[in-house]
C-alpha positions as a Markdown table, in Angstrom:
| # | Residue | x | y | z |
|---|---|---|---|---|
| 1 | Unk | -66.2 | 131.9 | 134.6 |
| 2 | Unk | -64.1 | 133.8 | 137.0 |
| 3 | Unk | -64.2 | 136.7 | 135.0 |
| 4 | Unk | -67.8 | 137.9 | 136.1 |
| 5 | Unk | -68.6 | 140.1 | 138.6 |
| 6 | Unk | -72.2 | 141.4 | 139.8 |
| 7 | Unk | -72.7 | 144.6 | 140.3 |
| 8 | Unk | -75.3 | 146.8 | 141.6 |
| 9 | Unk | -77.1 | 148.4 | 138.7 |
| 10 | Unk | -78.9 | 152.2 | 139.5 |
| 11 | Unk | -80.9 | 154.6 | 137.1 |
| 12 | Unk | -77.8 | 155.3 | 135.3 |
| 13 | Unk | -78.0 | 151.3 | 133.7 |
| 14 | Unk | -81.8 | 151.7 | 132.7 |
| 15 | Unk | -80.6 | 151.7 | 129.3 |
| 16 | Unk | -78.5 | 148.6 | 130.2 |
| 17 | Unk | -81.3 | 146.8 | 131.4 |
| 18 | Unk | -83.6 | 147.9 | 128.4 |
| 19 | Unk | -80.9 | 146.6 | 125.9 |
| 20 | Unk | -80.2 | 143.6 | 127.1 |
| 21 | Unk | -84.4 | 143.0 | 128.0 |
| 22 | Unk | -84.9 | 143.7 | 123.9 |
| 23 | Unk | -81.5 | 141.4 | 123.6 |
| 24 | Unk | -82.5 | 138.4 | 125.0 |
| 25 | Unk | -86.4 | 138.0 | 125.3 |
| 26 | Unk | -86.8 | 137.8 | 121.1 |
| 27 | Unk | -84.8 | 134.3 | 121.1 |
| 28 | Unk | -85.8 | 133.4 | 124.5 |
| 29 | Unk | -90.0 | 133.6 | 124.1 |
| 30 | Unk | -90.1 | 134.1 | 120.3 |
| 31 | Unk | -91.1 | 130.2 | 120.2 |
| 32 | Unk | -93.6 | 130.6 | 123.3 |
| 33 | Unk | -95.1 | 133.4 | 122.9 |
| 34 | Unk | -96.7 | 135.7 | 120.2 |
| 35 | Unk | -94.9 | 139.3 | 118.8 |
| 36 | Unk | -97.4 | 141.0 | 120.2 |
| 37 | Unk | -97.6 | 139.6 | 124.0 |
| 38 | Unk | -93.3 | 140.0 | 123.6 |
| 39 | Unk | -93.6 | 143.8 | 122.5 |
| 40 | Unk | -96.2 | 144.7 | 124.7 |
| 41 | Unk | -94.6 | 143.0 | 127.6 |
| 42 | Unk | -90.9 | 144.3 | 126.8 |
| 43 | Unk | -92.6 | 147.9 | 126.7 |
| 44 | Unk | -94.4 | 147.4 | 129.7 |
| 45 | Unk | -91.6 | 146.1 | 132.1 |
| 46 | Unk | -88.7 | 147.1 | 130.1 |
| 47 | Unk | -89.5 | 150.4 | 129.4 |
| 48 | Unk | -87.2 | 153.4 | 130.3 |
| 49 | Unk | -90.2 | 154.5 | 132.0 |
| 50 | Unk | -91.1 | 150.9 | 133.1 |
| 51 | Unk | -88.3 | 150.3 | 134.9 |
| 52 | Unk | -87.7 | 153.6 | 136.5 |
| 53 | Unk | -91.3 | 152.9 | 138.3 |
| 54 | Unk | -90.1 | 149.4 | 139.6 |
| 55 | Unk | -86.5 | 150.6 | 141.3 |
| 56 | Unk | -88.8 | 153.7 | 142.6 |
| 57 | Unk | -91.0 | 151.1 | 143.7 |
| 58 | Unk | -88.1 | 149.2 | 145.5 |
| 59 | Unk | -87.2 | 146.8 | 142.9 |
| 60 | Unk | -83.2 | 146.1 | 143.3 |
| 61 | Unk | -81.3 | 145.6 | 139.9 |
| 62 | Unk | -77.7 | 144.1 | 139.6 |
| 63 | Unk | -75.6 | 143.3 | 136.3 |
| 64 | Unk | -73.5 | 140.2 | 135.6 |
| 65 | Unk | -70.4 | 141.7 | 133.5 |
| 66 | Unk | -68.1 | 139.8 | 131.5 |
| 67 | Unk | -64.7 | 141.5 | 130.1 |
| 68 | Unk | -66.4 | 144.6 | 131.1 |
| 69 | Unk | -69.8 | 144.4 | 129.1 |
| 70 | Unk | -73.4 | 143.6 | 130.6 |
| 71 | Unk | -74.6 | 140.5 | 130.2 |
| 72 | Unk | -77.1 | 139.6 | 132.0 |
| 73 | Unk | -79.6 | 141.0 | 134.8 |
| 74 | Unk | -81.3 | 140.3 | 137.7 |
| 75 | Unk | -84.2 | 142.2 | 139.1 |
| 76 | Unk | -85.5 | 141.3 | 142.7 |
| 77 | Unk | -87.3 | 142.8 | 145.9 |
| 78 | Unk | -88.6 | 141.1 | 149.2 |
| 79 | Unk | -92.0 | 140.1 | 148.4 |
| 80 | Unk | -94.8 | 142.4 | 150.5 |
| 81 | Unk | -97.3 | 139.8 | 151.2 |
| 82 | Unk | -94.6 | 138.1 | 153.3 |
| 83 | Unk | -91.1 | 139.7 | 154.4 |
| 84 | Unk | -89.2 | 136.1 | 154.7 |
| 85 | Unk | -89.4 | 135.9 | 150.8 |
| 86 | Unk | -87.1 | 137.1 | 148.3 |
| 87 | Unk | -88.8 | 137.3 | 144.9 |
| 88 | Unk | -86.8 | 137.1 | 142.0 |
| 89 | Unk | -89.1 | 139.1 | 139.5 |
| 90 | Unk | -85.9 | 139.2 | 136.4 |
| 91 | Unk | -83.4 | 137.0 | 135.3 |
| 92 | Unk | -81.8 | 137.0 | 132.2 |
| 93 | Unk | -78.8 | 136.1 | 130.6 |
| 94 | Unk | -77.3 | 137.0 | 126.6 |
| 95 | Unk | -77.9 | 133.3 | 124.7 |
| 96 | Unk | -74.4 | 133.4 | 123.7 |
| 97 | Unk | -73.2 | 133.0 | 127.5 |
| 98 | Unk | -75.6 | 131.3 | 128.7 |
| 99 | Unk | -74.9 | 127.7 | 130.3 |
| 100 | Unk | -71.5 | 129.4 | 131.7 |
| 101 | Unk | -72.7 | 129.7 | 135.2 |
| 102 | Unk | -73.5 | 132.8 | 135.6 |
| 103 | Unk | -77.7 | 132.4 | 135.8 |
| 104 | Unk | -76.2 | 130.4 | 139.1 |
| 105 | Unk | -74.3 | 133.4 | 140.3 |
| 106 | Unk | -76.9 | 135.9 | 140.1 |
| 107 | Unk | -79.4 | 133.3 | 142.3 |
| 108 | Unk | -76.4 | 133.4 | 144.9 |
| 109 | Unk | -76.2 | 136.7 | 144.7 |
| 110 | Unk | -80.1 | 137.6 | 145.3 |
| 111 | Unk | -79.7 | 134.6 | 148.1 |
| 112 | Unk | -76.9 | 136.6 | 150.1 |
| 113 | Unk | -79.3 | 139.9 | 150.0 |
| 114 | Unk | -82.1 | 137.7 | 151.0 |
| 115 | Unk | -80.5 | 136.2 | 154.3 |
| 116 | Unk | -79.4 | 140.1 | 155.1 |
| 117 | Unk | -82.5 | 141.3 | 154.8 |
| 118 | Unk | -84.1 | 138.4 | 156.8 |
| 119 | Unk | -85.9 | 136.6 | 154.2 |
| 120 | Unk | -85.4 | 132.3 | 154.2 |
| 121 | Unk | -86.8 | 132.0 | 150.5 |
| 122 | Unk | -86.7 | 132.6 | 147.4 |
| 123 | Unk | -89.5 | 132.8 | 145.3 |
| 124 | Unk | -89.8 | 133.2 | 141.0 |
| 125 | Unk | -92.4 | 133.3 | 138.9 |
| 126 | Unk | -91.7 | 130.8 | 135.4 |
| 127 | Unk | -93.4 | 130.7 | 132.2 |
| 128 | Unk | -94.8 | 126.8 | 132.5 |
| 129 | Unk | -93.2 | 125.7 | 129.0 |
| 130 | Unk | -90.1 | 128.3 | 129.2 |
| 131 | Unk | -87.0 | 125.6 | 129.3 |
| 132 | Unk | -85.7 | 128.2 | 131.8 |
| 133 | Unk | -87.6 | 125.9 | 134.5 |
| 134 | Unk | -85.2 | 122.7 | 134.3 |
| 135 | Unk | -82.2 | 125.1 | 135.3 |
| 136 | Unk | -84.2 | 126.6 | 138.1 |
| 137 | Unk | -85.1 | 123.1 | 139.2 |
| 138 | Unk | -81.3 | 122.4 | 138.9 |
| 139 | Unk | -80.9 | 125.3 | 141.4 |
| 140 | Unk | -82.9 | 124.0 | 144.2 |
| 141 | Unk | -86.3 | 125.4 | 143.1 |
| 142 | Unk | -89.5 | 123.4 | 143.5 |
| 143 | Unk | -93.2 | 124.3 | 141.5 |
| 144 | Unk | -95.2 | 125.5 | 144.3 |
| 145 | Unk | -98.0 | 126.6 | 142.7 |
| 146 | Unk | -99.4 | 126.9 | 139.0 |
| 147 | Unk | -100.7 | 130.2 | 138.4 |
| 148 | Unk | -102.9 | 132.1 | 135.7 |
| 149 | Unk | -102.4 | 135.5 | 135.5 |
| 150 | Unk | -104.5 | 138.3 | 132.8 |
| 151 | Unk | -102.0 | 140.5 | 131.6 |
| 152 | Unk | -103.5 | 142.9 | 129.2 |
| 153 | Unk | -106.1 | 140.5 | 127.3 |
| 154 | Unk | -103.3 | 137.8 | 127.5 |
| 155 | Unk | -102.7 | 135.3 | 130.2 |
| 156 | Unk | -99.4 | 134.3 | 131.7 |
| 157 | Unk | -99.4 | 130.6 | 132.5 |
| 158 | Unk | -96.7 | 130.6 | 135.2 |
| 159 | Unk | -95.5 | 128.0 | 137.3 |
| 160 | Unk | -94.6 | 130.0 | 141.0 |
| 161 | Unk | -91.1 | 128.1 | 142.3 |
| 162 | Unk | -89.9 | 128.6 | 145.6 |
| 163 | Unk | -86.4 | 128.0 | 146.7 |
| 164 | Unk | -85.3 | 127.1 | 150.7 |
| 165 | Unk | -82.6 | 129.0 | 151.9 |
């Protein structure tokens, strides 16, 4: 698909970001997970609010467009604990495009800000039975650790996947 682009996204595309959160995580963890964890999460994270705190915190957000409409997100930052890693902490992409290569262009995209800012990995957190893992494994990612984390009396079980650059 030549007819994407990635742009930066600033506090202008918040309600972007918000749509296309509310857009895509209803068919993409309705199976996995319960309402309530997916509304209280998607309130959380993808909250005007929410996601003004992360860019204020130093979250970077870019857009894949298509034919001038946003379809898909990516939210990243280098990760504190250790400078040479670029955590991916978003990405996600409308159903209807998905499989049209444009997951793969944001990951390229986050990899070229990585190696600018220094950092030689890149790091993302996956839900452990979210199919989303066999297309990072596609891109080069490996399980590096499995993870339990409480969120808000429920528990994310994440597998952590790094990615060599």
């Amino acid at each position: 698909m030549n007819d994407i682009t990635i742009q930066a996204a600033a506090t202008a595309d918040i309600p972007t970001i918000h749509r296309l959160a509310h857009e895509i995580w209803w068919p993409a963890y309705g199976g996995l997970l319960s309402p309530g964890q997916i509304s209280l999460m998607l309130e959380n994270i993808y909250s005007a609010d929410g996601l003004q705190q992360q860019m204020d915190a130093g979250q970077r957000f870019s857009l894949a467009i298509m034919e001038r409409t946003a379809v898909g997100f990516v939210g990243f930052r280098l990760k504190p604990s250790a400078t040479d890693i670029m955590r991916i902490e978003k990405l996600y992409i409308l159903p209807a495009v998905q499989g049209h290569g444009i997951g793969q262009r944001l990951i390229h995209h986050v990899a070229r800000h990585a190696l600018v800012a220094g950092a030689n990995c890149l790091e993302l957190n996956v839900y452990r039975y979210n199919p989303a893992k066999a297309f990072y494994e596609r891109q080069g990612f490996a399980v590096v650790e499995a993870v339990k984390i409480p969120y808000h009396g429920y528990v994310l079980d994440d597998y952590i996947m790094q990615k060599k650059l």
